[in-house]
C-alpha positions, 0 to 999 in steps of 0.5 A: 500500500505504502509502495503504491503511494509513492509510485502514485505520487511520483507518477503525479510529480511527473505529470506536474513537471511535464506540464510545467515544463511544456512547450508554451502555446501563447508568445507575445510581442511588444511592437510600436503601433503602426502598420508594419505591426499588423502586417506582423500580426499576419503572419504570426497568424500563419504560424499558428496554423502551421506549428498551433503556436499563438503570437499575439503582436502587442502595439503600443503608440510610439509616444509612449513604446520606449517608456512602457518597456523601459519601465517593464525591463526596469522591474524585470517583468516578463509580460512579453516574450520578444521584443522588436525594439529601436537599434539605440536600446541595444546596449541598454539590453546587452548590458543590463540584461534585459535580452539573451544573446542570440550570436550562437543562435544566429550562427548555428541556424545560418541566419547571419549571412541571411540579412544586408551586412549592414542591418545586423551590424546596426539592429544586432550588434553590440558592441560594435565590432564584437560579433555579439548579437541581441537582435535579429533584423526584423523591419529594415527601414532608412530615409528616402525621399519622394518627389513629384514626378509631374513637376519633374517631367514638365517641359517648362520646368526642365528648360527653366530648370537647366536655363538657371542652374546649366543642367537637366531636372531629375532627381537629385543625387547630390545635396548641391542638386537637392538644394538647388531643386528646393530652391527651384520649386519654392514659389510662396506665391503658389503655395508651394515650396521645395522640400519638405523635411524633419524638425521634430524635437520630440524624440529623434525625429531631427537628428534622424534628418540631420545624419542623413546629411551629416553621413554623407558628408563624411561624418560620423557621431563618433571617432575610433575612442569614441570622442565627439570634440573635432568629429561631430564639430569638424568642418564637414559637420558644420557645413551639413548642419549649415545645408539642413538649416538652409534647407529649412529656413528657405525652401520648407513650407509653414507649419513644419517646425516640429515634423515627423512623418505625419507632417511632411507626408501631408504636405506633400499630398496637399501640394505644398511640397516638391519633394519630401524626406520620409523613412521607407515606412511610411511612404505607401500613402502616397501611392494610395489614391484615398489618402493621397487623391491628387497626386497617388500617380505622380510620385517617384522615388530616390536614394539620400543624396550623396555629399560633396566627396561622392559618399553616401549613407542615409540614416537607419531606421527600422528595428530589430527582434530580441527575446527578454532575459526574464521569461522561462527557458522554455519561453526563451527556446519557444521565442526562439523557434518562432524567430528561426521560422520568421528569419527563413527565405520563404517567410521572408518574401512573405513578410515583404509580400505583407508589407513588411521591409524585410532584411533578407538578402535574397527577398531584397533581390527578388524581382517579386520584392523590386517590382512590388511597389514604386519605391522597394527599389530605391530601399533595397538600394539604401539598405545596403548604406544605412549608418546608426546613431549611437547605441550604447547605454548613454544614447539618451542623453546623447540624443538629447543633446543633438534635439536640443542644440540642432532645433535651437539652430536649425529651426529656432535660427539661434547662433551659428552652424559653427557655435551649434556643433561646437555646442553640440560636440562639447555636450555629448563629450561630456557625456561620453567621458562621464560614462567612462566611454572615451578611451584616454 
């Protein structure tokens, strides 16, 4: 009697740790609120009905996405699974443990070499240069731009454009061209003017538009010590900075002066701009006749232009997909499972085919993907020169410094373009030495 007791009271403990330790049935990820979320949702739809695994994309407003998990993460909660956060919390993850590392996941299941180089060095590398990787690109995303094509392709234009300037009107390729475009078009008494570009102070918004210039001049936020004095402040950083304000205070139209994406796509559909700066992701409005009923067929699309010595980068945007430290292993392996399918060739072209901006290399490549939608060529190009802002620990406080000493000149017309890097270079120097991130 006692012997069978105990044969049934372990046969009992070893249905509750079969239980226990099953196999998750529901995963959840934590996603900012926007569409390329839904087209996530989607396919996580699929993989349900291909493995009965539930994936639930949780979104939360953009405002306030970085601030709810940052919070969660400080108390080391486990309300989420994944993550598809901002390349910029990468440190911050790595560092504090907040995400697994993935570099043997990655290497073990061939997926390293299956995105751009340069989107697993920004979305999953940390440090720099380590070969350590937290995150697998999941949302490629950069800064592009579109123009109007009937005010491009206009014969009067064109013989005006090449009577003042002394060669033809296409999409610029350099800033010298997209400046002289901008001022080409910029007629207030038409209401319209020639670019729409980035101002918001908010978050990055602005420093996202600045990079863009400041790249492709030659410049980088950092040298191999990581000091900011005599890099962000060297003369080519002062010149970009002088043509991001130029651009603004001359050629942008009213009403700009805290825009994102919102702002400047509704100032292009309404016919107040020529061309506009926008990320990747949000440009298939413009190419739908219900939201952009004038001008949906008259759109075209190009690369960040290239600066004066021919080089070109444009700045990242985009995320990448992370697994949080403090759930269950078995959480961890089932999270795991679901980014190994995500990351394959095929559900790839069927993230692109979603809507999605996918980093696969072979998706990219793929005619279905170039031949999907009127500006997937110009991001398959950019994909492949997209630079980042920093994304150590102190990112914060670094960003915090470019918003504010880059819209006090470039929107506020306070000081000078020398006086606002000098500002600039100095603060984040600061910053970078009390972190103990300089190299003496």
């Amino acid at each position: 009697m006692k012997r069978s007791r105990i044969v049934l009271f372990t046969l009992v403990l070893l249905l509750a740790g079969a239980t226990l330790f099953a196999a998750p049935k529901e995963l959840s990820i934590l996603w900012a609120q926007w569409d390329p979320a839904d087209y996530l949702q989607q396919l996580c739809n699929e993989y349900k009905q291909a493995t009965g695994v539930t994936v639930k994309v949780i979104q939360e407003p953009w405002t306030s996405f970085a601030d709810r998990f940052s919070v969660a993460m400080a108390a080391k909660g486990d309300e989420w699974d994944m993550v598809v956060g901002d390349s910029q919390w990468l440190g911050t993850g790595a560092t504090s443990g907040q995400y697994i590392e993935l570099t043997k996941f990655l290497a073990d299941n061939n997926l390293t070499n299956s995105v751009t180089p340069a989107t697993l060095k920004y979305y999953g590398e940390y440090p720099a240069g380590s070969k350590k990787y937290w995150a697998f690109p999941t949302e490629g995303d950069a800064c592009g731009f579109a123009y109007r094509t009937d005010l491009f392709n206009d014969p009067t234009e064109k013989a005006n454009f090449k009577k003042k300037y002394g060669y033809e009107l296409k999409a610029p390729d350099t800033w010298k061209q997209f400046y002289d475009v901008a001022e080409f078009f910029t007629r207030p008494d038409k209401q319209l003017w020639g670019a729409a570009i980035y101002t918001q102070k908010d978050y990055d918004a602005l420093t996202m538009g600045v990079e863009s210039v400041l790249f492709s001049y030659g410049v980088d936020w950092w040298d191999k010590n990581n000091n900011a004095i005599g890099i962000v402040n060297s003369k080519e950083g002062i010149a970009a900075a002088q043509m991001y304000h130029d651009l603004y205070q001359k050629f942008s139209p009213p009403g700009l002066s805290n825009a994102f994406f919102p702002e400047v796509n509704d100032a292009f559909v309404n016919g107040k701009a020529a061309m506009q700066m926008n990320y990747f992701a949000f440009l298939p409005m413009l190419i739908n006749p219900k939201l952009d009923p004038k001008y949906y067929d008259k759109v075209g699309y190009f690369v960040n232009p290239a600066g004066p010595t021919g080089k070109r980068f444009a700045a990242l945007g985009g995320q990448g997909m992370s697994v949080i430290s403090y759930i269950s292993k078995e959480r961890q392996q089932a999270s795991l499972d679901f980014i190994k399918w995500f990351a394959q060739d095929k559900t790839q072209r069927r993230w692109a085919e979603l809507g999605g901006y996918s980093c696969n290399v072979k998706a990219l490549q793929s005619d279905a993907f170039l031949k999907g939608t009127p500006y997937n060529p110009a991001f398959a190009n950019t994909m492949t020169f997209v630079k980042d802002f920093w994304n150590i620990p102190a990112y914060g406080p670094l960003l915090a410094a470019a918003q504010k000493w880059l819209h006090n000149y470039i929107v506020g017309d306070v000081g000078t373009a020398k006086a606002t890097m000098d500002g600039l270079a100095a603060e984040q120097q600061a910053v970078l030495v009390d972190g103990g991130y300089v190299k003496k």
